[in-house]
C-alpha positions in Angstrom: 20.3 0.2 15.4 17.1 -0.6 13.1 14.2 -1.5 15.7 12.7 -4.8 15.5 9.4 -3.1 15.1 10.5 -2.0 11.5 10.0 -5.6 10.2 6.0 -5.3 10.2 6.9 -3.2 7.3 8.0 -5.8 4.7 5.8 -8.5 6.0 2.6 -6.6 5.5 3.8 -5.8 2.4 4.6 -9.8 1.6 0.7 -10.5 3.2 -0.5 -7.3 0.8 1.1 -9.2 -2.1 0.0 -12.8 -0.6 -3.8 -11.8 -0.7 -3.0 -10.4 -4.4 -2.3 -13.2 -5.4 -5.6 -15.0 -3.6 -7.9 -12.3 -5.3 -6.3 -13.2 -8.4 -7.0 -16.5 -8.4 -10.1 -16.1 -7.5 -10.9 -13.7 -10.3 -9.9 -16.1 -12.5 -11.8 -19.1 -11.6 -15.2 -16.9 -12.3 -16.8 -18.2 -16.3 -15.6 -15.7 -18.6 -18.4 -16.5 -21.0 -19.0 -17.6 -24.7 -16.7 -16.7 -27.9 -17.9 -13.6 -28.5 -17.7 -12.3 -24.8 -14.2 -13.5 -24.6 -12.9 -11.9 -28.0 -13.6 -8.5 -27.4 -12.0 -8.9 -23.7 -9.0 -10.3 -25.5 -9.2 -7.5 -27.9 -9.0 -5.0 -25.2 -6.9 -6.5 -23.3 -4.1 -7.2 -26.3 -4.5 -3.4 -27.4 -4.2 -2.0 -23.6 -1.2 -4.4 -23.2 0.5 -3.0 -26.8 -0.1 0.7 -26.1 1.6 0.1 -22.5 4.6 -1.7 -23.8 4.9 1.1 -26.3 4.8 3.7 -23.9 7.3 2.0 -21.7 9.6 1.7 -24.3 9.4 5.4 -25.3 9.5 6.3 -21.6 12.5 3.6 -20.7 14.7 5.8 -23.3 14.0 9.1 -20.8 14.9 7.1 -18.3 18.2 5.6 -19.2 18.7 9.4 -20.1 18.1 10.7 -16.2 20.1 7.9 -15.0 23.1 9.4 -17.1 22.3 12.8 -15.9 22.1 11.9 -12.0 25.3 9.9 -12.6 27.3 12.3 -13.9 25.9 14.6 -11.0 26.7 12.2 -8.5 30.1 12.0 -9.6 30.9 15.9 -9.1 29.6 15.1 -5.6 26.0 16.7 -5.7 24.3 13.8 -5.1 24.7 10.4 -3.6 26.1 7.9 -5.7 23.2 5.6 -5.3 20.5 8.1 -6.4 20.3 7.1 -10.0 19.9 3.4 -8.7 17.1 4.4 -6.5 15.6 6.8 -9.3 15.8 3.5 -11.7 14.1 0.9 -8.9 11.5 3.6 -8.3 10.3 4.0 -11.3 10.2 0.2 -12.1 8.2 -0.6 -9.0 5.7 2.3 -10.1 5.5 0.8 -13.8 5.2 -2.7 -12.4 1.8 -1.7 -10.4 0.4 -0.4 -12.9 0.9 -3.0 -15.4 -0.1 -6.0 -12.7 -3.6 -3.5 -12.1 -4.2 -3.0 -15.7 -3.2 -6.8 -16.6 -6.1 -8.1 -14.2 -8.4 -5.3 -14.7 -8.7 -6.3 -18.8 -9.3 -10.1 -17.3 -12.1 -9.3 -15.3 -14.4 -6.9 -17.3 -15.9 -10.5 -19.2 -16.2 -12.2 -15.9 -18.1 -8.9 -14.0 -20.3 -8.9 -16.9 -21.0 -12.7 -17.0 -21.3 -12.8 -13.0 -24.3 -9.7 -13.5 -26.0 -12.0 -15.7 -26.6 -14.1 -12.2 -26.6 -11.3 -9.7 -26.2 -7.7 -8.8 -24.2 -8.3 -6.0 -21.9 -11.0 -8.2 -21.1 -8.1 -10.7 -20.0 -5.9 -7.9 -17.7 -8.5 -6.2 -15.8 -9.7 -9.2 -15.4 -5.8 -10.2 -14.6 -4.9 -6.6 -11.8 -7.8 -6.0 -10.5 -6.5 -9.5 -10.1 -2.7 -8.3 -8.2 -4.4 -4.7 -6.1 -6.1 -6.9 -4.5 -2.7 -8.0 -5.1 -0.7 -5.1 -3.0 -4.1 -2.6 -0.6 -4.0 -5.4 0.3 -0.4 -5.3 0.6 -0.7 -1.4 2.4 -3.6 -1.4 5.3 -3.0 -4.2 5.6 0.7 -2.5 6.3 -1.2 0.5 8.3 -3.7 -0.6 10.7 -0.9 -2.5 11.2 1.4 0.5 11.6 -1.8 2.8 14.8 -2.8 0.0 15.9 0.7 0.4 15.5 1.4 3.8 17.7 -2.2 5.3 20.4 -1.8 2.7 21.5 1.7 3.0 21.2 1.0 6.9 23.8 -1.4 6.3 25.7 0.3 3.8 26.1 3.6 6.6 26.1 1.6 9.6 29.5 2.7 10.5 28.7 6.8 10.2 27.3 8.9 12.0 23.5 8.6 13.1 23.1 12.3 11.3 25.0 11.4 8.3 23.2 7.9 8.0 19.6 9.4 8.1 19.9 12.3 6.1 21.4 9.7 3.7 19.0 7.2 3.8 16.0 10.0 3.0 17.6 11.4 0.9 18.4 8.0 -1.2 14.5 7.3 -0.8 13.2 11.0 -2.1 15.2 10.1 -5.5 13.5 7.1 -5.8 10.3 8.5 -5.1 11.1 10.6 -7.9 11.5 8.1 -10.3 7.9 6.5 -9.5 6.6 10.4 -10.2 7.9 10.2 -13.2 6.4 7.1 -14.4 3.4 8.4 -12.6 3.2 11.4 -14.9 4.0 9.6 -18.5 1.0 7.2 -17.2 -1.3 9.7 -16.4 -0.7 12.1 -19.0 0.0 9.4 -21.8 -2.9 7.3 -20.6 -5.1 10.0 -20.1 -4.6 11.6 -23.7 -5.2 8.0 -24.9 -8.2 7.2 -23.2 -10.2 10.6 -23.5 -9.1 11.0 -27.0 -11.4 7.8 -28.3 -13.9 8.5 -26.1 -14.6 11.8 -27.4 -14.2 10.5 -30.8 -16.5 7.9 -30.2 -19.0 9.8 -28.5 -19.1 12.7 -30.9 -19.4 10.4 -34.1 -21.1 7.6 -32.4 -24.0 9.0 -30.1 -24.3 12.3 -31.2 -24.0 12.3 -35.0 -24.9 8.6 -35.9 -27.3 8.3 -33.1 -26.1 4.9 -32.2 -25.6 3.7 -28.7 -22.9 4.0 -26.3 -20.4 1.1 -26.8 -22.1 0.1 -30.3 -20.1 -2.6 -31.6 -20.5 -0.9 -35.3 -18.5 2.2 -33.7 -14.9 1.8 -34.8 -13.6 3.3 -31.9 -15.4 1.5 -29.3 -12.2 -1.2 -28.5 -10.0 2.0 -28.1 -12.7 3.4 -25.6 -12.3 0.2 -23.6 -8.7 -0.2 -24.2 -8.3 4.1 -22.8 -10.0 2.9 -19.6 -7.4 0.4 -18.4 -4.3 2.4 -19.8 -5.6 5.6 -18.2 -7.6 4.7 -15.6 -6.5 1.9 -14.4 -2.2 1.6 -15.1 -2.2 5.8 -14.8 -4.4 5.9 -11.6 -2.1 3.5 -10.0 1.1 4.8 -10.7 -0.7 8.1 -9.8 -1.5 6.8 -6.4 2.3 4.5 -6.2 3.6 7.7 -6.5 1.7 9.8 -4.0 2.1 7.3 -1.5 5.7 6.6 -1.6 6.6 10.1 -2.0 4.1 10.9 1.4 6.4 8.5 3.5 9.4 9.6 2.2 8.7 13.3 2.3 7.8 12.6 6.3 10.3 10.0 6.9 13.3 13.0 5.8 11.6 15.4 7.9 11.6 13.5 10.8 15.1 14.2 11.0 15.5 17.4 11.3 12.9 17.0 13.8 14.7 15.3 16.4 12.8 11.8 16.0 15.7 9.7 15.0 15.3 6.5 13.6 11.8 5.9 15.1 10.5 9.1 13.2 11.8 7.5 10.2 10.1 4.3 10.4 7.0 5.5 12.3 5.5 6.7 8.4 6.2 3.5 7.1 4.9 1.9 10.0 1.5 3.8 9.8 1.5 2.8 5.8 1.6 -0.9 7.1 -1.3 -0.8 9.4 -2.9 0.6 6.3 -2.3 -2.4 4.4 -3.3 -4.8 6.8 -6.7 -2.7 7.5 -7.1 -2.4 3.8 -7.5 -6.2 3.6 -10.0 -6.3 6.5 -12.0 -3.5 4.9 -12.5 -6.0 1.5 -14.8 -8.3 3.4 -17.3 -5.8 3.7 -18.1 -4.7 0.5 -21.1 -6.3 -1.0 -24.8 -5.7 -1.7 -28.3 -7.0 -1.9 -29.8 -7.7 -5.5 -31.8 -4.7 -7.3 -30.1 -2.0 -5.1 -30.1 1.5 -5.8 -26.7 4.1 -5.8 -27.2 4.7 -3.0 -27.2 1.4 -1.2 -24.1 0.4 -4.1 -22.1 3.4 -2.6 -23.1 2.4 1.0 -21.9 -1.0 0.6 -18.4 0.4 -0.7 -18.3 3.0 2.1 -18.8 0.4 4.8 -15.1 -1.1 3.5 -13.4 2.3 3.3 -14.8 3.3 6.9 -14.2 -0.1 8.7 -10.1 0.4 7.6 -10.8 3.9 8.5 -11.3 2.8 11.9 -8.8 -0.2 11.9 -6.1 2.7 11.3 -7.2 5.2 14.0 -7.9 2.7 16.7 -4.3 1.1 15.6 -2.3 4.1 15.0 -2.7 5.1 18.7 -1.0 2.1 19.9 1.5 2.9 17.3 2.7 5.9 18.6 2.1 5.8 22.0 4.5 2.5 21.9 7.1 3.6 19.7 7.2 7.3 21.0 5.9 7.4 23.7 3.1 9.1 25.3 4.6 12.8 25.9 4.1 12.6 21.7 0.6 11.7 21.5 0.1 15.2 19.7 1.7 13.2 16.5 -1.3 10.8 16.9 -4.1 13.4 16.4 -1.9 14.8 13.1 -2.5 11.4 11.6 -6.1 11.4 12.5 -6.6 14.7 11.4 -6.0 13.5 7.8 -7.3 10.4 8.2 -10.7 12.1 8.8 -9.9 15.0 6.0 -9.4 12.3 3.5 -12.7 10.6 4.2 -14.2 13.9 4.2 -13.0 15.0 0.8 -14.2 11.8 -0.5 -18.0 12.5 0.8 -17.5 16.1 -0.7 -16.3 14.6 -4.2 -19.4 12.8 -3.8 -21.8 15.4 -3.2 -20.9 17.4 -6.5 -20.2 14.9 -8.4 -22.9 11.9 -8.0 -26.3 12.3 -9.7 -28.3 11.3 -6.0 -27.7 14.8 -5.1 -29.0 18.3 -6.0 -25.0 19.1 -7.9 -25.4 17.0 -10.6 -29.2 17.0 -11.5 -29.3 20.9 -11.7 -26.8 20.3 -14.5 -29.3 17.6 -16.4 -32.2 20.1 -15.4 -30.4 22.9 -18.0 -29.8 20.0 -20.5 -33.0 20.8 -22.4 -32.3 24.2 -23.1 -28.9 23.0 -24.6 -25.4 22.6 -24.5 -24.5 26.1 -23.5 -26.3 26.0 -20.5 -24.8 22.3 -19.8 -21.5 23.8 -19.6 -21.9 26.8 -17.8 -23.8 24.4 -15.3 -20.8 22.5 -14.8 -18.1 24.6 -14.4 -20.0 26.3 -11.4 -20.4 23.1 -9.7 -16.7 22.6 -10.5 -16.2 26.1 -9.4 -17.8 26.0 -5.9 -16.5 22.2 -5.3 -13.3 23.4 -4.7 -14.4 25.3 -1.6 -14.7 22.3 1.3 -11.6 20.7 0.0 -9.8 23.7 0.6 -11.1 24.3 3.8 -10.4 21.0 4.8 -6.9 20.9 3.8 -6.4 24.0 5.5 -7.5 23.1 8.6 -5.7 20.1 8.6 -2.6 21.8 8.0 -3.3 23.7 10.5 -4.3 21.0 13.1 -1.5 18.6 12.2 1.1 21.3 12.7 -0.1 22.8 16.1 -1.0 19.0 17.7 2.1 17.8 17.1 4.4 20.3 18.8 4.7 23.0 15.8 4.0 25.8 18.6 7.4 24.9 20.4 9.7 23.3 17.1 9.2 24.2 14.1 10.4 21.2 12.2 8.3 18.9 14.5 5.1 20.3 13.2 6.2 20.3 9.6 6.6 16.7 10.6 3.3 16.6 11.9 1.9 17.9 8.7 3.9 15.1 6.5 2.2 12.4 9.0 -1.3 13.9 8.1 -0.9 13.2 4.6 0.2 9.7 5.4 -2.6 9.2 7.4 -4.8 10.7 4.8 -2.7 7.8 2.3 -2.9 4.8 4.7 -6.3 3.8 3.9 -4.9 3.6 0.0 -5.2 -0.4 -0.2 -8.9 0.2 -0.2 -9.4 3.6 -1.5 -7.8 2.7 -5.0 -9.9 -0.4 -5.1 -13.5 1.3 -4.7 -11.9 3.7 -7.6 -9.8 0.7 -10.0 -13.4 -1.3 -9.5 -15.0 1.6 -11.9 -13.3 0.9 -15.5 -13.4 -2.7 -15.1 -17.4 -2.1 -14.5 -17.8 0.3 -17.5 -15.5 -2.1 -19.6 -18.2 -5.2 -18.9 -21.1 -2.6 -19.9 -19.3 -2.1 -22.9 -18.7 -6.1 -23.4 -22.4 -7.0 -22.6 -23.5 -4.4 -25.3 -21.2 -5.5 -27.9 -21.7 -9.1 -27.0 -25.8 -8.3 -26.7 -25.9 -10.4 -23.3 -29.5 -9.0 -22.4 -31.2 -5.5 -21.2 -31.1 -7.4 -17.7 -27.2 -7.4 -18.2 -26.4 -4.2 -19.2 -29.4 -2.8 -16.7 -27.0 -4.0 -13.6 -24.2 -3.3 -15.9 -25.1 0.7 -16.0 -25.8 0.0 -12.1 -22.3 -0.6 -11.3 -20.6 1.9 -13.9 -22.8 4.6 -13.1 -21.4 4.2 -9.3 -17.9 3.8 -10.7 -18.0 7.2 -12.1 -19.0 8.4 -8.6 -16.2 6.3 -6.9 -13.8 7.4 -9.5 -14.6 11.1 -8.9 -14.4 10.5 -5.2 -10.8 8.7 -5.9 -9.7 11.8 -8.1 -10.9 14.0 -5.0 -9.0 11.7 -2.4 -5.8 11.7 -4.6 -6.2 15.9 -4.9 -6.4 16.2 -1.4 -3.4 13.7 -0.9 -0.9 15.4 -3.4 -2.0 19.3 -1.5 -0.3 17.6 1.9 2.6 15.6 -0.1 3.4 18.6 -1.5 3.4 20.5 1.0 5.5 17.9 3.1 7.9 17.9 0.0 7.9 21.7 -0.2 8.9 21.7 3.9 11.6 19.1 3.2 13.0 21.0 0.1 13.7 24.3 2.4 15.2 21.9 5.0 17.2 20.2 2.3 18.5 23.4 1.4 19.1 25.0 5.1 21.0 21.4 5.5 23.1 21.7 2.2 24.4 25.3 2.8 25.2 24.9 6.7 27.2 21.5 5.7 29.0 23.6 2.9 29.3 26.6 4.2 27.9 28.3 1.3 27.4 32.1 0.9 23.7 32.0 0.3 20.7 33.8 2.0 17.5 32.1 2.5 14.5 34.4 2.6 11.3 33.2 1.7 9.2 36.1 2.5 6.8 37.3 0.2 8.6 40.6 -0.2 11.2 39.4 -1.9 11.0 39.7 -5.4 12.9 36.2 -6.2 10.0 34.5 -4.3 7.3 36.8 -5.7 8.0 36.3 -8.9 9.0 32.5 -8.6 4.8 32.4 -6.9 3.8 33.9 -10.5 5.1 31.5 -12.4 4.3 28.7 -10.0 0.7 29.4 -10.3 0.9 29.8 -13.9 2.2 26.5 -14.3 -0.9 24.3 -13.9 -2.6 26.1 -16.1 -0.1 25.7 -18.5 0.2 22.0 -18.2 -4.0 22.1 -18.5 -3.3 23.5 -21.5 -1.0 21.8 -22.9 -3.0 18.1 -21.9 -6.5 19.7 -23.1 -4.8 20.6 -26.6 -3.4 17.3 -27.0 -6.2 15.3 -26.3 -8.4 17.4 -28.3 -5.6 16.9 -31.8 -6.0 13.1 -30.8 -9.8 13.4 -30.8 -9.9 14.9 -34.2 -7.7 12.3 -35.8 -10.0 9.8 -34.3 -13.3 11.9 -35.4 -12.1 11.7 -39.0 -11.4 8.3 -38.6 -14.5 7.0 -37.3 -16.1 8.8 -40.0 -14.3 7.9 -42.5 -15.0 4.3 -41.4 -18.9 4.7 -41.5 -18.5 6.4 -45.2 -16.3 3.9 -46.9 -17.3 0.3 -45.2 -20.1 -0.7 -46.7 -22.6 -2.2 -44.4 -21.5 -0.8 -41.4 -24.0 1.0 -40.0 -26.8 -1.9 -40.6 -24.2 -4.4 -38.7 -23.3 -6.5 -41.5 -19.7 -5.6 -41.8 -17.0 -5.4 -39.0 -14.9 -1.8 -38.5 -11.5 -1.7 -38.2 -11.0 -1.4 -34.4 -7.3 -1.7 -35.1 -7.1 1.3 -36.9 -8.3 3.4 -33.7 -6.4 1.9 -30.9 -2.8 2.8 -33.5 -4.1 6.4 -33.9 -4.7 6.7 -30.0 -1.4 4.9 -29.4 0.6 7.2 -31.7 -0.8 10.4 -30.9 -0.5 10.0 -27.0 3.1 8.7 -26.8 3.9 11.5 -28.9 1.8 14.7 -26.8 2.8 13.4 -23.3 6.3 14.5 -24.0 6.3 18.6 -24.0 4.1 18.5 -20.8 5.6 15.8 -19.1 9.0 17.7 -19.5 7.8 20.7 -18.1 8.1 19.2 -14.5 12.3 19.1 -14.9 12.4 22.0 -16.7 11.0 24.3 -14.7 12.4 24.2 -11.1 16.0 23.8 -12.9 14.9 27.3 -15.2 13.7 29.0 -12.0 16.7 28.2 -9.7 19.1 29.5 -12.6 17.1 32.9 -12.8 16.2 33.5 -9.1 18.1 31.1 -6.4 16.5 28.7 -4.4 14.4 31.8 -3.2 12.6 32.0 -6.3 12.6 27.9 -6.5 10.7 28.1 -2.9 8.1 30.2 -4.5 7.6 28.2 -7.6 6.3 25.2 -5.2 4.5 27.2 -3.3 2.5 29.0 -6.2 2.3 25.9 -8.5 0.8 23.7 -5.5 -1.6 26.5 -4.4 -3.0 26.5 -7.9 -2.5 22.8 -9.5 -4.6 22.1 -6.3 -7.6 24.1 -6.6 -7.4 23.9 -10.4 -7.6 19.8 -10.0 -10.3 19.9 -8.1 -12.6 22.0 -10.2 -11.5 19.7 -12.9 -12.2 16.6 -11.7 -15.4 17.4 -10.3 -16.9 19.5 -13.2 -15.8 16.1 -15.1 -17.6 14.0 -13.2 -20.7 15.9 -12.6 -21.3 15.8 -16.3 -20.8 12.6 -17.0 -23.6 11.7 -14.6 -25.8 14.1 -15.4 -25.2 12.3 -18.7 -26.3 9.2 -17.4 -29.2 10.6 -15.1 -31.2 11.6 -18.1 -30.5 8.4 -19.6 -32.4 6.6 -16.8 -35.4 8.6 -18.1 -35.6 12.1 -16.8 -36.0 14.6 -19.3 -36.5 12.2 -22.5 -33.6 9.9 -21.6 -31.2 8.1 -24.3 -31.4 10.1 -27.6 -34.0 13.3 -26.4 -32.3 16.7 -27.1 -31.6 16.9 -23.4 -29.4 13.9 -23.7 -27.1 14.9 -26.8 -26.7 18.5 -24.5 -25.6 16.3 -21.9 -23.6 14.2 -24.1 -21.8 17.7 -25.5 -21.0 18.5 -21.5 -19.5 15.2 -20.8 -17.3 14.9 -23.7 -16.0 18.9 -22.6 -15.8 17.1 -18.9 -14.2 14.1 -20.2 -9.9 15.3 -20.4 -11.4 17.7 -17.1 -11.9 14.3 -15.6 -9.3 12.4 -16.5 -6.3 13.6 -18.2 -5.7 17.2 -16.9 -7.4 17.2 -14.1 -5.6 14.0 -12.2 -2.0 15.1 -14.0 -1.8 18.4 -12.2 -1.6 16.3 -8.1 1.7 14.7 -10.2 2.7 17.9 -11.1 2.8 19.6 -8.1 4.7 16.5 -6.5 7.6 16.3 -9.5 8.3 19.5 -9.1 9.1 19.4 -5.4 10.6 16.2 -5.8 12.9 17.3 -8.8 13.8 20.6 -6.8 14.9 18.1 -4.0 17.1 16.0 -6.4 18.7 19.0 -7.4 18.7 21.2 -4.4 22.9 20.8 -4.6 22.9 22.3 -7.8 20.6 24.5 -7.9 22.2 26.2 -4.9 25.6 25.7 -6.9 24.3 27.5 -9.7 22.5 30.6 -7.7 26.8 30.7 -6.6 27.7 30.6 -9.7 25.6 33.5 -10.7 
């Protein structure tokens, strides 16, 4: 029997998607300015649609693959026959949010740069409704899909067994979790090559060797800049975040099984992620500022909408659980707020290291005059010690969540506990994603009010609002870090239970021992914590190949079109935005497999033993090795822009091209390697799920 209660799922999903569609039209009714405002938004927006229809395409062949794969799997009985269904619907929900986000983010960039013209405070509204547009839509699609899941295999198994019915249900939902990771990783790694590839190129060519301005309409690579911020930070951060989400309630919703919650367990995630959605909605309303305010007051006015849904969730996730379980399980309530309050602490960390009001970031502009060298070594230390807090905090929570919610006396209930936390951490994603989606669509109208020459004025409050979207944006990465450590290890907790499940149902002659003195698991940790660094590798190399193409391109540009560089003749912005196109649909392939590869490598050469330790290893590692990333990535790039307010020279002084060298190192830290390794870390559990039957068939076999 499905409880009544469970139907708040799908309608705050349906509201979620109603208010979408309210912000949308609002968006659109705002002036998007004369001719040559609008062209360059329609250029972006035509080249960001034409890369992501290209990637789609190249990534809808892997797809139809995997569906073969599962089927044929499914057929031998290893999986459910409606896995591949669910991997197909997962990773068309993730796609779609991404492509709705990106879609409204490229309409809004000439309207948030039109509305500064007027007002401070205008800029930041049309920016911010733009970034809730993506962050509502992710919520609201990820709820939608695991509403359609959840109510038709409930009536497909309504005549078996409670047991048999659950375990099928989660299991069903885990798959098609899966397929929204994978989307999730061809975005961000794709995306992120894309995107950091001409802005290197740009910058390198642009600023540092011609001397010209950021987003200089005589820089052939500028549209391809603008065009990388909406297919990687925009499309790839939300299917990022689609992803992390889904697979959070699913991971939690399976392990409430085993923990002896029943049906109400299983909803009681999905319940939590709607009084997230409906918060999240709340929390927009308070988000807005007063005319010629500084960063801080900007990232006040965006804080006051986080912590107001912040609030809405604690004070409404107590009556939550106290009504469906009862109040002998209160423990489960302080799990949730245990990451509810990590998340917003990792965010205020991010912050710290990462936002040029604090001590972080302007030690790294204060080494900028004695060049890039000392930029760089600057930077990676902040990086370096960032990842201390986070660690801590995730640690503790773990710790908390497990304990409170009755891990002392049952096991599974505090693994349970632990998958709640990250949901908690997740529920507040309807806003969290917007203060982060707001950031490109801000930079985007800097770029249009300098390539349109709307006016210092302009670009001033222009600057304003990007300079706090690369703050939010590093806080985002942070949130989304700290978010994949707890999916991952909710997914790593419902991988051994899978397992323990699989061989007691077939009575299978396999020993589980996941201590660290066995070598399977030993060695399995080596080469999980290996693996991130890999991946970085791999995503670094490819973004820097891109990078040179568009280099050579750029200059080739500035030699051979004559009249260029005095503005009398138009570069071929076309050109670019192919080369970017090309090279990242072709470089997100190798890493991107690595994720199926390896669990199915490890489980052939050391059991499910050996699999255990992969996740473990790769999840201790990818974590820590995000967060330096992202945050040495983000302090640079505004140390970058804190010297060009005017400290030490500003725009053009030797300080600024050191800085300029630092943030174009930071820039694939930032966003292509650094945000790729929190998918990671989650496709790997989730693929060692999928496949838990066979890799336990093949450690048999062997």
């Amino acid at each position: 029997m499905v409880p009544s209660i469970s139907l708040l799922i799908p309608a705050s999903a349906v509201v979620a998607l109603l208010f979408v569609g309210y912000l949308v039209s609002r968006i659109l009714r705002f002036d998007e300015g004369p001719e040559q405002v609008v062209a360059i938004a329609r250029a972006v927006r035509e080249g960001a649609q034409a890369y992501l229809r290209r990637q789609y395409t190249t990534v809808l062949i892997f797809f139809v693959l995997m569906f073969i794969a599962l089927a044929v799997l499914a057929r031998q009985g290893f999986l459910n026959v409606y896995v591949p269904f669910a991997f197909l619907s997962g990773g068309f929900f993730s796609a779609l949010a991404g492509y709705i986000g990106m879609n409204i983010a490229t309409r809004s960039s000439a309207r948030t740069a039109i509305a500064a013209s007027k007002s401070l405070n205008a800029g930041l509204r049309v920016a911010f409704s733009s970034g809730a547009v993506m962050g509502l839509t992710v919520v609201g699609l990820g709820l939608i899909h695991i509403s359609l899941w959840y109510y038709l295999l409930n009536w497909i198994y309504a005549g078996a067994e409670e047991v048999v019915r659950l375990q099928n249900v989660t299991s069903t939902l885990i798959t098609s979790s899966m397929g929204a990771s994978f989307i999730a990783l061809f975005a961000r790694v794709g995306g992120g090559i894309f995107t950091k590839a001409a802005d290197v190129g740009a910058d390198l060519v642009g600023k540092v060797e011609a001397g010209i301005p950021e987003d200089d309409p005589r820089n052939p690579a500028v549209i391809a800049d603008n065009v990388g911020d909406n297919v990687g930070d925009v499309a790839g951060m939300g299917a990022d975040l689609y992803e992390s989400y889904v697979g959070a309630i699913v991971a939690t919703s399976a392990l409430s099984v085993s923990a002896g919650f029943g049906i109400k367990g299983i909803i009681l995630p999905m319940l939590l992620a709607a009084l997230g959605v409906l918060s999240s909605i709340v929390g927009t309303f308070f988000v807005q500022t007063r005319e010629e305010a500084s960063q801080g007051a900007l990232l006040a006015a965006l804080r006051k909408g986080v912590y107001t849904t912040a609030v809405l969730v604690a004070v409404l996730s107590y009556f939550l659980v106290r009504g469906l379980l009862g109040p002998e399980h209160l423990g489960i309530y302080w799990s949730i707020l245990a990451g509810l309050v990590a998340g917003n602490l990792i965010g205020l960390v991010t912050e710290y290291y990462t936002s040029s009001e604090y001590a972080p970031t302007r030690r790294i502009a204060d080494a900028a005059p004695t060049g890039p060298a000392t930029v760089i070594i600057s930077g990676l230390s902040v990086g370096m010690l960032s990842t201390l807090i986070p660690v801590v905090l995730v640690g503790i929570t773990v710790i908390l969540s497990f304990y409170l919610s009755g891990g002392a006396e049952r096991f599974e209930a505090g693994l349970f506990g632990i998958g709640l936390a990250a949901v908690g951490m997740l529920s507040t994603l309807g806003i969290t994603l917007a203060t982060d989606a707001y950031g490109p669509v801000a930079d985007n109208a800097g770029g249009n009010a300098e390539m349109s020459h709307l006016g210092e004025e302009v670009r001033r409050r222009t600057d304003a609002l990007d300079a706090l979207g690369n703050t939010t944006a590093a806080t985002g990465k942070g949130f989304a870090i700290g978010s994949a450590a707890l999916t991952a290890l909710a997914l790593l907790a419902s991988f051994s239970d899978q397992v323990r499940i699989l061989i007691e149902r077939q009575n299978l002659a396999v020993r589980l021992d996941f201590s660290l003195l066995n070598p399977a698991v030993l060695v399995g940790l080596f080469i999980g914590g290996m693996l991130p660094f890999l991946f970085g590798a791999l995503t670094m190399s490819a973004v820097g190949r891109a990078a040179q193409k568009i280099v050579e391109e750029v200059r080739r540009q500035f030699r051979e079109i004559k009249g260029l560089m005095e503005g009398k003749a138009r570069p071929d912005y076309a050109r670019c935005v192919d080369i970017c196109t090309r090279a990242a649909l072709k470089e997100m392939v190798v890493p991107s497999l690595l994720a199926v590869v390896s669990p199915l490598a490890v489980g052939w050469l050391l059991g499910v033993n050996g699999v255990q330790g992969l996740l473990a290893g790769a999840t201790v590692s990818g974590f820590v090795l995000a967060v330096m990333m992202a945050n040495s990535g983000g302090a640079w790039d505004n140390a970058k822009k804190y010297i060009e307010s005017g400290v030490h020279g500003g725009k053009g002084s030797p300080a600024h091209k050191a800085a300029v060298t630092g943030d174009t190192v930071g820039d694939p830290f930032k966003d292509t390697s650094g945000p790729s390794l929190n998918i990671l870390i989650k496709l790997l559990s989730m693929v060692s799920l999928v496949f838990a039957s066979l890799i336990l068939q093949i450690a048999i076999l062997k």
